[in-house]
C-alpha positions in Angstrom: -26.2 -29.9 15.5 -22.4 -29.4 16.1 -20.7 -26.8 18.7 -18.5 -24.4 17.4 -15.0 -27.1 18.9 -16.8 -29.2 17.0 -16.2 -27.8 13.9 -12.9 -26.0 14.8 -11.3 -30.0 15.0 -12.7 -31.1 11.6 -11.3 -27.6 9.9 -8.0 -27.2 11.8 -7.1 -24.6 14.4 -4.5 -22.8 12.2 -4.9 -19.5 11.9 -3.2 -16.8 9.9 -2.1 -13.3 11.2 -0.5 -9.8 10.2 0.5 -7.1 12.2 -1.2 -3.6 11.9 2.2 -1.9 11.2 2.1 -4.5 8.1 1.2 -3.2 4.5 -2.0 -4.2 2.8 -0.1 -5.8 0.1 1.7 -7.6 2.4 -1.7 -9.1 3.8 -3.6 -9.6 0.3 -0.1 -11.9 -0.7 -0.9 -13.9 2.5 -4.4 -14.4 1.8 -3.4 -14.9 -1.8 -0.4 -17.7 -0.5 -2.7 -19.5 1.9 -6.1 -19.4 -0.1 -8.0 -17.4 2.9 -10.0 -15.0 2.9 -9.3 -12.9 6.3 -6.3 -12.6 8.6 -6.7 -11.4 12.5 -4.5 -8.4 13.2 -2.5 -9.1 16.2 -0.2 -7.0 18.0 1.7 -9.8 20.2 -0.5 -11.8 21.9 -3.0 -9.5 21.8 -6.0 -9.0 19.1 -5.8 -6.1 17.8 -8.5 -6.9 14.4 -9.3 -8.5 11.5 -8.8 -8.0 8.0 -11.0 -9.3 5.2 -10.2 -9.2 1.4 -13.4 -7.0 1.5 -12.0 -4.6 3.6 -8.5 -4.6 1.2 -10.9 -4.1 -1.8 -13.2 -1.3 -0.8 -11.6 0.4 2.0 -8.3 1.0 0.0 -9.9 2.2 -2.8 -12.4 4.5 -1.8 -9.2 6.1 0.2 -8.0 6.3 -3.0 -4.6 5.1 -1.9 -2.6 1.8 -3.1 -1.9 -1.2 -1.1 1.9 -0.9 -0.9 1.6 2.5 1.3 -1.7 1.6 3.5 -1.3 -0.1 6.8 -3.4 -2.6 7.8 -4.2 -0.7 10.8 -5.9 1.9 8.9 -8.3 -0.3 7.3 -9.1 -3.3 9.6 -11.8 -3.9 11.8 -11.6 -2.9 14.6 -14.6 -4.4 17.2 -13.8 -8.1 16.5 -17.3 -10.4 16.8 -16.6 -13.2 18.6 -17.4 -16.8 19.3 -16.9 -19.2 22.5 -16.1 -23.0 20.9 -18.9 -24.4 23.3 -21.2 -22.0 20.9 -23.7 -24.1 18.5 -23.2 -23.8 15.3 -26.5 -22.5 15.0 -26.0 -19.5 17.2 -22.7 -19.1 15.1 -25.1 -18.8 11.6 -27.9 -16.6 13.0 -24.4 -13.9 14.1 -23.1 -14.5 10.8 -26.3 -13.4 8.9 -27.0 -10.9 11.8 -24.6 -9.1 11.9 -23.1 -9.6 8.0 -19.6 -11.1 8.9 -17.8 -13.7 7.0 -15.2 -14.4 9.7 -15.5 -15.6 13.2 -12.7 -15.7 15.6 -13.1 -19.1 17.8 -12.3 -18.6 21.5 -11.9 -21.1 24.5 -12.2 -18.8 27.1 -9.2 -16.3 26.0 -7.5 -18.7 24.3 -8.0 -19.0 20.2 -8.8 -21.7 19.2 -9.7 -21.2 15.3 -11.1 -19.0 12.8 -14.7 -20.0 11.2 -15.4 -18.6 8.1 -19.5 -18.3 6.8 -18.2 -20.9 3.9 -17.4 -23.5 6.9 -20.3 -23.3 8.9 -22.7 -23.8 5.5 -20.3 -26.9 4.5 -21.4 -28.3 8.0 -25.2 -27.4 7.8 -25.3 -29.0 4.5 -23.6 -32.3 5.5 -26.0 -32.5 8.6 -28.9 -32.3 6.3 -27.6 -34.6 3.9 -26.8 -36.9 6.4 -31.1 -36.0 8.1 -32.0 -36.6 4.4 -30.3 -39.9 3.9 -31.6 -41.3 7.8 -35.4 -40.2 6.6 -35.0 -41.5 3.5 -34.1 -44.7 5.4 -36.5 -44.9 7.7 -39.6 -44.5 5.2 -38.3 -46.9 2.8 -37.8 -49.8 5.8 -34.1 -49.7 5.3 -31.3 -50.0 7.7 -33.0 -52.6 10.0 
């Protein structure tokens, strides 16, 4: 199967980010703009956190405060999981379900690389099995030779 890099060249390596001092309103319209579902919070080069459209939902509400006057910093997570790009993707999957993120951060030592979300890694496991599928399916009819 495919290492994390691998994956992070197929995608893209663009990756959105808002600073903590920024209003959650300001992050949900980024999301919202660029069809994503989580941002990493950076204060200059340095990450700070991430932000999911989960944590916009629940966290803001159950403060019982609006997005307009919460800052991202008050409702981002803070201990950011990681992943090295030389990572398989299966050790990237078992995290995911593990530890119940959406949203992996790709690094190549401490330089990002990308941002993996759970909705990229499945698209990849189900093209590799489509693509094990279609080479059995090959081999026991006699094809391909």
């Amino acid at each position: 199967m495919a290492t994390v890099r691998d994956m992070i060249r197929k995608k893209g390596s663009e990756v959105f980010t808002i600073a903590p001092e920024a209003n959650v309103l300001d992050a949900l319209e980024m999301m919202a703009k660029h069809n994503i579902g989580a941002l990493l919070v950076m204060s200059g080069e340095d990450r700070v956190g991430i932000l999911s459209e989960r944590d916009c939902s629940r966290k803001v509400e159950l403060m019982e405060r609006n997005a307009r006057d919460t800052k991202v910093s008050e409702i981002m997570t803070s201990d950011v999981v990681t992943v090295d790009c030389s990572q398989p993707l299966e050790e990237c999957m078992t995290l995911m379900i593990d530890r119940n993120i959406r949203h992996l951060p790709v690094y190549d030592g401490k330089e990002l690389m990308g941002l993996l979300s759970v909705r990229d890694v499945l698209k990849e496991v189900i093209e590799v099995q489509q693509m094990m599928l279609s080479e059995l399916e090959r081999y026991i009819t006699g094809g391909g030779r």
